[in-house]
N, C-alpha and C positions, 0 to 999 in steps of 0.2 A: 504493500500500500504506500510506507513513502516514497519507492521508486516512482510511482506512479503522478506525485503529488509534486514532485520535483520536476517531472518531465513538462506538465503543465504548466508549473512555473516559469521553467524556461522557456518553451515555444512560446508562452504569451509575454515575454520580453523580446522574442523573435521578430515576431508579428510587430510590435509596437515600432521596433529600431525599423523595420523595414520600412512603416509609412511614415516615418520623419522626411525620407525624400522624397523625387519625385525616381519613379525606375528607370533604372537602364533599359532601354529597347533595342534591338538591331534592326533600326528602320531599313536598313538599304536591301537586307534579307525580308523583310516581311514586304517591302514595296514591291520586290523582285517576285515572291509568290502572288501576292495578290494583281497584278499587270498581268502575269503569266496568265492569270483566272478569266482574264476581259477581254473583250475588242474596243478596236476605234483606232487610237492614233498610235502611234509606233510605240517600240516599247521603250528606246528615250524618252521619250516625252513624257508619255506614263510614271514612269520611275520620276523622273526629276522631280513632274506637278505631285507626285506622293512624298517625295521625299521633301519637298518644299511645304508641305501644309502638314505632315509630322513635325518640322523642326516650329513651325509655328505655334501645333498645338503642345509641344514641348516648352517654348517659351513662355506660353502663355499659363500651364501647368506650373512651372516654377514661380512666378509672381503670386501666383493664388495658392499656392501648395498646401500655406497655414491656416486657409481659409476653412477648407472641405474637413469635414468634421473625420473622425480617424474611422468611425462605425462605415463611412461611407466608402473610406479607402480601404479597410478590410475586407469590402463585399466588392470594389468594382476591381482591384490589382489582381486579385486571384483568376476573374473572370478574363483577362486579357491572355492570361497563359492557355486559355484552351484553345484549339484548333492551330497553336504553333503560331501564329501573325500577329504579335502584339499592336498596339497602334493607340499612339500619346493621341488622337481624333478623338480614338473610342472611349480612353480614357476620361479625358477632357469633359466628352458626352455623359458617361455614367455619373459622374463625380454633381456633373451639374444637375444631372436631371432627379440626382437624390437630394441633392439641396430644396428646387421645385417641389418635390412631394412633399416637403413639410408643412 
């Protein structure tokens, strides 16, 4: 049992140091997947206009970072690691649209 109690202890000091920032993503890998996934304009262009509105919603993440309450960053950072394509967009999107719900 206090193995148990201690293991909790620490992953929820885990959890917490991790939403102090904003995350690390490998946009140019997830731009590169998700272009892969589309049509329309070349797949320069694609990659660039994604990688250029990542670094935005990255920018824009780190200004508000201390804003988004941490319940909100516990529930939308986990969700960006599923399907492998993180994206500071989607992030950006979650974080606000649980602010909105309140």
């Amino acid at each position: 049992m206090p193995v148990s109690i201690s293991m909790i202890a620490l992953s929820s000091q885990l959890v917490v140091a991790v939403a102090d920032q904003v995350p690390a993503f490998d946009i140019n890998r997830s731009c590169k997947l998700d272009v892969a996934a589309t049509a329309g304009l070349t797949l320069d262009q694609s990659t660039k206009s994604c990688i250029d509105d990542e670094n935005k919603a990255r920018q824009q993440l780190a200004s508000q970072w201390s804003s988004f309450p941490a319940s909100g960053k516990a529930t939308c950072i986990p969700q960006e690691s599923i399907g492998g394509t993180p994206s500071y967009v989607s992030l950006l999107t979650c974080l606000q649209m649980g602010q909105w719900a309140k």
